[in-house]
N, C-alpha and C positions, 0 to 999 in steps of 0.2 A: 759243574765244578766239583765234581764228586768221583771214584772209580765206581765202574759199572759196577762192580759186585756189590756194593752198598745198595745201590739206587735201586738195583732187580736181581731178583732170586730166580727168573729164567730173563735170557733174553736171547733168543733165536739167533745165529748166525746167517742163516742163510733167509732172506729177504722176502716175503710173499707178493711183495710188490714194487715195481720200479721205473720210474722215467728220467727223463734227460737233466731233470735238476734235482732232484733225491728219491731216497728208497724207503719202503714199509719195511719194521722189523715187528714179530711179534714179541710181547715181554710180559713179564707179569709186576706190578708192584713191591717191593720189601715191605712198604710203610705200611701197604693195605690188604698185599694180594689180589689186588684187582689186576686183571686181565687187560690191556692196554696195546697200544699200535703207537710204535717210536718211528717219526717219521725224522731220516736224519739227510740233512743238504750233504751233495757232493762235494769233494775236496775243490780248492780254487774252481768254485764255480764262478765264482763274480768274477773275475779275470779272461775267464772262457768266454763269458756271456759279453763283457766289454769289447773281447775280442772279435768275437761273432758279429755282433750289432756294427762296427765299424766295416767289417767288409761288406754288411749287407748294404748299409748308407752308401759305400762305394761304389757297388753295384749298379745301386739305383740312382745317382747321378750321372754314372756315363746312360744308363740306358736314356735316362729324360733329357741327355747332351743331342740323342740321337733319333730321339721316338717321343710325339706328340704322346702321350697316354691320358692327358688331362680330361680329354671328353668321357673316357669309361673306365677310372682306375687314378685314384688320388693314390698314387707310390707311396708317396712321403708321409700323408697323410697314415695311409696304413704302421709304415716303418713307426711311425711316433706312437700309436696306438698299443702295437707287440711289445714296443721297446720302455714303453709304462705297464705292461700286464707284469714281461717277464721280473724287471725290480719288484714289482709286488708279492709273486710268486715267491720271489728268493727271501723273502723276510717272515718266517713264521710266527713272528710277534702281532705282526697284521694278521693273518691267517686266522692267529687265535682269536682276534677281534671280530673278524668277521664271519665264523663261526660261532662265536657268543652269539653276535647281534642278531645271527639266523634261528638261533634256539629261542631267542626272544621272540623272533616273529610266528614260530610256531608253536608256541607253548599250549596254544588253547586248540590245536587240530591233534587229536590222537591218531590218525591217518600217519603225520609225517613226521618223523623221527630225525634228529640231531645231535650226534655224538657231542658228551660234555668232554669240555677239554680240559687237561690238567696244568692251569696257567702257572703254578707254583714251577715245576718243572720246566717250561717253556721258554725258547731264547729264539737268538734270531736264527738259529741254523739247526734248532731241532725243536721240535712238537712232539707231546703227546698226547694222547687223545683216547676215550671209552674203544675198545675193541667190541667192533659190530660183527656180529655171527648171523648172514644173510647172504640171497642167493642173488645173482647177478641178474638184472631186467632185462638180460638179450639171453640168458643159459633155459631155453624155453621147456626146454627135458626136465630140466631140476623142477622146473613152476609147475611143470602136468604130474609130477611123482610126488611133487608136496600139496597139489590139488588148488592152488593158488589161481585164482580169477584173472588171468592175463587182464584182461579189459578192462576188471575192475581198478589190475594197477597204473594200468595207462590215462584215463580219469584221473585216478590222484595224484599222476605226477603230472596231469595238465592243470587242472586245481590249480597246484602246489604253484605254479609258476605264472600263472594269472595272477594268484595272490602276490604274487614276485614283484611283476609288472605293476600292476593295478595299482595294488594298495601299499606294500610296503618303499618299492620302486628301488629296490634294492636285489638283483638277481644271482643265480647260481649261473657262472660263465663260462661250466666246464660239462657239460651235460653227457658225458660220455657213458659206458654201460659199468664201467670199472669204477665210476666214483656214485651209480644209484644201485642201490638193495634192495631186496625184499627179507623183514626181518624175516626169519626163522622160529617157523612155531604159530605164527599167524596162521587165523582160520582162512580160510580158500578164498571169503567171499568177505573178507576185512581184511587186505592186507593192509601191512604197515610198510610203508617204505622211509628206508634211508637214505638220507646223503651225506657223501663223505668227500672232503676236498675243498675247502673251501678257499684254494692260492688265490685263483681267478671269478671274478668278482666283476658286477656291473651295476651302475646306477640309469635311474628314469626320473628326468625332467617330471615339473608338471604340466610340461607343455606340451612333453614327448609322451606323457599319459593321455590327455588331450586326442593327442592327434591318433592315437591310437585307437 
């Protein structure tokens, strides 16, 4: 509720990162000069997404008009599943929540890193959040020229997610290479890793811990 120029003394035009429901800008703070990632939703996305999920329901009622799938493939089941991630995704008010609540879980591992976010700024259709300077956990060239322990980060990002399971039962549901880091600047054989992206989100029963 503010113009940009107040809010940020740089803010990047051109986007360092982007998917099908918003984009990363980089910016730097007025108030602080801190270094920050403005993560802003796409224009009528919620319309798009309405739109979408309706054809997809459509789809998948004529196919199950025409096709048993029930013995290997709950359709519908699935649909309900995407169709509660995607609203969660599009609300970055949650996001910031469940970002918090991941920094809380890791507070006491100096192995795993979680951008603090800046709730004062934060609404449902833009976030901002600590700007992480780290290398991508699939860009293997960049980990052998910074001398980084591949294996040792692969350990911490299984750790990382056992503790996910296990104990907090609260998971990262987006595990892709563009939302895990390796900070920069870490020694070879201590990395640190980050994660970033917290739209997509999972819970664990203690039944489904259990049974695990």
């Amino acid at each position: 509720k503010k113009p940009v120029e107040e809010l940020f003394t740089v803010l990047e035009r051109k986007c360092i990162a982007a998917a099908s429901l918003g984009q990363v800008h980089k910016a730097v703070l007025a108030s602080t000069g801190e270094t920050v990632a403005v993560k802003v939703q796409r224009p009528n996305i919620d319309e798009l997404i309405r739109l979408d999920l309706g054809t997809l329901r459509l789809v998948i009622r004529i196919i199950n008009r025409f096709f048993d799938t029930s013995e290997f493939i709950d359709l519908m089941g699935i649909y309900q599943e995407f169709r509660r991630t995607v609203y969660e995704e599009i609300d970055y008010v949650t996001e910031a929540a469940n970002a918090k609540r991941f920094k809380e879980m890791f507070q006491d591992d100096p192995t795993i890193y979680i951008p603090t976010i800046h709730e004062e700024y934060t609404t449902r259709r833009v976030l901002i959040l600590e700007w992480i300077d780290g290398i991508k956990v699939n860009d293997y060239a960049a980990l052998e020229a910074a001398g980084v322990n591949r294996l040792e980060v692969a350990n911490r990002i299984v750790k990382a997610y056992f503790h996910q399971f296990f104990d907090g039962g609260f998971f990262h549901a987006d595990p892709h290479a563009g939302n895990i880091f390796v900070k920069t600047g870490t020694p070879g054989n201590d990395p640190v890793v980050a994660f970033v992206d917290f739209g997509m989100v999972g819970s664990v029963t203690k039944s489904m811990k259990r049974s695990f």
